[in-house]
C-alpha positions as CSV (number, residue, x, y, z in Angstrom):
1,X,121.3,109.4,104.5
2,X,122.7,107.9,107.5
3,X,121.8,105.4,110.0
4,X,120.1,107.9,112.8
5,X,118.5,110.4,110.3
6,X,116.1,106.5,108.9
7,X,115.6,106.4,112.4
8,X,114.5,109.7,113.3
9,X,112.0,109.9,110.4
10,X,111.1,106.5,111.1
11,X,110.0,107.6,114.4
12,X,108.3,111.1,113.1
13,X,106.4,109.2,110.4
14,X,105.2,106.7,113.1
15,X,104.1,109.6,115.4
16,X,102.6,112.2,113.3
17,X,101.1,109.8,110.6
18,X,98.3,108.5,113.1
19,X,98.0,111.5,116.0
20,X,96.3,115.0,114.6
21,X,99.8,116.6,114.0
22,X,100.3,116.4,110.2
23,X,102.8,114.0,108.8
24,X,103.6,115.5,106.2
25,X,104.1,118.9,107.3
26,X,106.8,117.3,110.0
27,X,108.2,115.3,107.9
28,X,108.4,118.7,105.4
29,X,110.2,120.5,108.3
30,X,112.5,117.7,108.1
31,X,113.8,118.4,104.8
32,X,115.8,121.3,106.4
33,X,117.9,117.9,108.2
34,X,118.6,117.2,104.7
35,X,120.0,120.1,103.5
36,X,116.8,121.1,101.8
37,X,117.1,118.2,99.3
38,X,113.3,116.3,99.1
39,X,112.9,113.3,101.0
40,X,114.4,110.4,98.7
41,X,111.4,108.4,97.0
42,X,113.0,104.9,98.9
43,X,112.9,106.5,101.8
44,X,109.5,107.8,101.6
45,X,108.2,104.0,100.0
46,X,109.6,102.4,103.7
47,X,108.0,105.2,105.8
48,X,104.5,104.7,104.4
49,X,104.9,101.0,103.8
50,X,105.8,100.7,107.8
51,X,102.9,103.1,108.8
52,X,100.2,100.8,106.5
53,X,101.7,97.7,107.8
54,X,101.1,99.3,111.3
55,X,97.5,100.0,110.8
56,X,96.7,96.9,108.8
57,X,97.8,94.7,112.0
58,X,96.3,96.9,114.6
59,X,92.5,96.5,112.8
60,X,93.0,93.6,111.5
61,X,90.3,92.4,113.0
62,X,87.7,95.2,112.0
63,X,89.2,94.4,107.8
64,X,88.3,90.9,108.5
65,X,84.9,91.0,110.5
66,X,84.2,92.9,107.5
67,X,85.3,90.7,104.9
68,X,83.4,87.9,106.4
69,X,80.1,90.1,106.8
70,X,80.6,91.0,102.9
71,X,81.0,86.8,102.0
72,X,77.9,86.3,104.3
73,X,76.0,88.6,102.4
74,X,76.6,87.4,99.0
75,X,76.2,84.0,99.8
76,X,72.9,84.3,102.2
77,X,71.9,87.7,102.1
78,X,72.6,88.3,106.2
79,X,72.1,91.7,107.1
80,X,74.9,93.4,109.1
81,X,76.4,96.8,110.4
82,X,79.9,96.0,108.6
83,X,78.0,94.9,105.1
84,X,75.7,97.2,104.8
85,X,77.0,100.6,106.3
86,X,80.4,100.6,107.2
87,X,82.9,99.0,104.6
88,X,80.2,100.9,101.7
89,X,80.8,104.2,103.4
90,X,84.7,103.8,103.6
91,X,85.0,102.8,100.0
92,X,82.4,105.8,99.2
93,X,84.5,108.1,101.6
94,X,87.3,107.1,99.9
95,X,86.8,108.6,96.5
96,X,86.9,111.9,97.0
97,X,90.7,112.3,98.5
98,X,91.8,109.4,95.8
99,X,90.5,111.5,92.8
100,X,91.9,114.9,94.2
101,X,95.1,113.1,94.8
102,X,96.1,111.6,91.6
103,X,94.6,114.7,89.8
104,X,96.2,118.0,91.6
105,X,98.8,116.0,94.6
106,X,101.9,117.2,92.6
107,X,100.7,120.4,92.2
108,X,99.2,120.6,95.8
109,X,102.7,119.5,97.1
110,X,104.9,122.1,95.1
111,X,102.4,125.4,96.2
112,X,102.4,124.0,100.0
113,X,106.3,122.9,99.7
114,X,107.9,125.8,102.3
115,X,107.7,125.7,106.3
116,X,106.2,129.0,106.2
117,X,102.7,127.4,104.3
118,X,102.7,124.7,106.3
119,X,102.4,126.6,109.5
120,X,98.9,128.5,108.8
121,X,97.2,125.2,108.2
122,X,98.6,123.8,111.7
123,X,97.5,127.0,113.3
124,X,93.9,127.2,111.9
125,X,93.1,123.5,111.6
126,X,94.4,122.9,115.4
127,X,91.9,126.2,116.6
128,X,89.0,124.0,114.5
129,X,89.7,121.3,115.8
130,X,89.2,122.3,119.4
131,X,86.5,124.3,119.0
132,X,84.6,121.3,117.5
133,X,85.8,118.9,119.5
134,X,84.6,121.0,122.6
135,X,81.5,122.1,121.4
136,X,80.1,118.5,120.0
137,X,78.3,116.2,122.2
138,X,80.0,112.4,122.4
139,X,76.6,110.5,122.2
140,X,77.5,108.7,118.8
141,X,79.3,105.3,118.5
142,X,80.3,103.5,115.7
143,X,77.7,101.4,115.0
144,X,75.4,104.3,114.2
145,X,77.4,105.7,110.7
146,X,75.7,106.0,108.1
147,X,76.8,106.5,104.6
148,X,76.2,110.1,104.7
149,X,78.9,110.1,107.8
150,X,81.4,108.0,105.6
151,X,80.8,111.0,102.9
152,X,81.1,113.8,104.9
153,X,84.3,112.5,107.0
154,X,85.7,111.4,103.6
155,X,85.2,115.1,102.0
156,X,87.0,116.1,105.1
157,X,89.9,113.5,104.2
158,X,90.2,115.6,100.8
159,X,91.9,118.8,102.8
160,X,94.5,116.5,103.9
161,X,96.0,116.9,100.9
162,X,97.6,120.2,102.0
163,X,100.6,119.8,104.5
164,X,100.1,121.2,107.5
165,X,96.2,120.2,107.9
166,X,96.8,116.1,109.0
167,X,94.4,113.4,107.3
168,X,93.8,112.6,111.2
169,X,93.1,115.8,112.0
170,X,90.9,116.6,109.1
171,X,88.7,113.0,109.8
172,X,88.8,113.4,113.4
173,X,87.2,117.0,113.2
174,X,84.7,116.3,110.8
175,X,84.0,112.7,112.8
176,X,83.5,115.0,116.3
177,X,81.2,117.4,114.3
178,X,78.8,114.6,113.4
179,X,78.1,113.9,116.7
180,X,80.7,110.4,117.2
181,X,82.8,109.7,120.4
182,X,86.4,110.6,120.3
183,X,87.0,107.0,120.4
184,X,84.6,105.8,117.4
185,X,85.4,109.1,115.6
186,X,89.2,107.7,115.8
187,X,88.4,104.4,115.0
188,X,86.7,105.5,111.5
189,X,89.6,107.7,110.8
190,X,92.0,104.9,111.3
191,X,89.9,102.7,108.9
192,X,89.1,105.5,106.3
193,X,93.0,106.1,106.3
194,X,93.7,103.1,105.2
195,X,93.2,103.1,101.3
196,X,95.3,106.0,100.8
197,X,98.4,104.4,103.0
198,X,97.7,101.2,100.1
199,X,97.9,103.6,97.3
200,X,101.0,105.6,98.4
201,X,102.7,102.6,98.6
202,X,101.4,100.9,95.6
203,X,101.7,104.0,93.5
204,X,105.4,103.6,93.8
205,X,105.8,99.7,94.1
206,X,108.6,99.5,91.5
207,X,111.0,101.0,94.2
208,X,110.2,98.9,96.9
209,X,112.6,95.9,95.1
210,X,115.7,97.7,94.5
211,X,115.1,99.4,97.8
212,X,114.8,96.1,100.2
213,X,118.5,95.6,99.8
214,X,119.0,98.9,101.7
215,X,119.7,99.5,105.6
216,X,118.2,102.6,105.9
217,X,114.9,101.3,103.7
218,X,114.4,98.6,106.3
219,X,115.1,100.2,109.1
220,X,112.8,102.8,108.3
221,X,109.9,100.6,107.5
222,X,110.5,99.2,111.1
223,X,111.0,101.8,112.9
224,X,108.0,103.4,111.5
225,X,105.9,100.4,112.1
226,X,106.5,100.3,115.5
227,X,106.2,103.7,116.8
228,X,103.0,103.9,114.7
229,X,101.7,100.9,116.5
230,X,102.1,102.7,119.7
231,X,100.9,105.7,118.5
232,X,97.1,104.2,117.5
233,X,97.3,102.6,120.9
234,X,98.8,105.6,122.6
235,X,95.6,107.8,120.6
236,X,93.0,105.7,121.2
237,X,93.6,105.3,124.7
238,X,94.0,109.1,125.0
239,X,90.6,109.6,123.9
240,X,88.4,107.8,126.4
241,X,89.2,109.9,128.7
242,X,91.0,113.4,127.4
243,X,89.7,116.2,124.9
244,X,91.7,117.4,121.5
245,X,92.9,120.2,123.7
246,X,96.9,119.1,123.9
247,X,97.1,118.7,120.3
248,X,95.6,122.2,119.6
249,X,98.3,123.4,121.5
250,X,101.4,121.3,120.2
251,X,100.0,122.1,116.4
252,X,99.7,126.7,117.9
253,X,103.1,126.4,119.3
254,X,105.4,124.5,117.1
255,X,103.4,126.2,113.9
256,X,104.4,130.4,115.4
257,X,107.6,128.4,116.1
258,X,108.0,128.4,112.3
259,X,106.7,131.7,111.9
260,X,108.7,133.3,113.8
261,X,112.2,131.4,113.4
């Protein structure tokens, strides 16, 4: 792999890891810059590990109002949002995508492994998407979850197993359907994300040694740090004041693009 081929997947990981796109199914059309050969396994380490990194720092501040809500309430019992309802709904809406994952994500990746089964999923999930996203009211902020919304958005999570349908996409969907704000529906997804970005990259922590004497490895893992932070930025800005509308069409158009060529 060259120089500008870490680069451009650096950058497509960065993008279509946090908007409602699909990573994987980009980074699956991708392949074809390869020759067909599957993404190598360093490669893949540094574009996750730059992605996590990126989210990590962007909420860093949500992770540790939430650590110090949890240490408040084992030490004096203080009620609070982060305590009580939203760190126990991400670690409950993190289950069911974790358990699915280890158990069926090989399997799940060899069925789904083509362009042209990666394109339905865009297609349909982008129509969904829009049609929820315009037909639920944006009353909702993130103070109100409950951990019935951390289960529900977290069942949602599980589809994102299958390239093409995007873990942002899937979260976001189920988060407008509930009755949340773009923006707080965003922010949950972002949060809820995060465990499985920790477990892709710890899953495969061995490589990460041998691989941080590589170019390409680090330049990946920057690359896709970077563009992801602008991304979340870019997403969550988009949202205060626009619908899902523009990604319904990107996600039509590019998946009859691969339909039909």
């Amino acid at each position: 792999m060259d120089l500008s081929t870490a680069i451009l997947l650096g950058v497509v990981q960065g993008i279509t890891e946090f908007l409602p796109i699909s990573s994987s199914g980009h980074l699956l059309l991708l392949d074809q810059l390869l020759e067909g050969k599957s993404l190598p396994l360093a490669m893949n380490i540094a574009l996750h590990l730059g992605t996590l990194l990126a989210v990590s720092l962007y909420f860093f501040s949500d992770w540790w109002g939430m650590l110090k809500a949890l240490l408040a309430k084992f030490r004096h019992k203080a009620p609070s949002f982060e305590a009580d309802s939203l760190f126990p709904a991400l670690v409950l809406g993190s289950i069911p995508a974790g358990i699915l994952g280890i158990l069926f994500d090989k399997q799940i990746e060899t069925l789904f492994h083509h362009p042209h089964r990666v394109a339905i999923p865009l297609i349909l999930v982008g129509i969904l998407m829009w049609l929820v996203d315009r037909q639920s009211p944006s009353r909702k902020a993130l103070g109100t979850l409950t951990l019935r919304d951390g289960i529900c958005i977290g069942l949602a999570q599980c589809c994102a197993l299958i390239p093409g349908v995007s873990r942002s996409g899937s979260t976001l969907t189920a988060g407008r359907y509930l009755g949340f704000s773009r923006e707080s529906a965003a922010r949950f997804s972002f949060l809820l994300g995060t465990p499985p970005m920790v477990g892709a990259v710890v899953l495969h922590i061995k490589g990460v040694g041998q691989a941080l004497s590589d170019l390409n490895f680090l330049v990946g893992v920057i690359t896709s740090f970077l563009v992801g932070l602008a991304s979340i930025h870019f997403l969550l800005a988009m949202l205060k004041r626009y619908s899902l509308f523009p990604f319904m069409i990107y996600r039509v158009v590019l998946g009859c693009t691969i339909l039909l060529f």
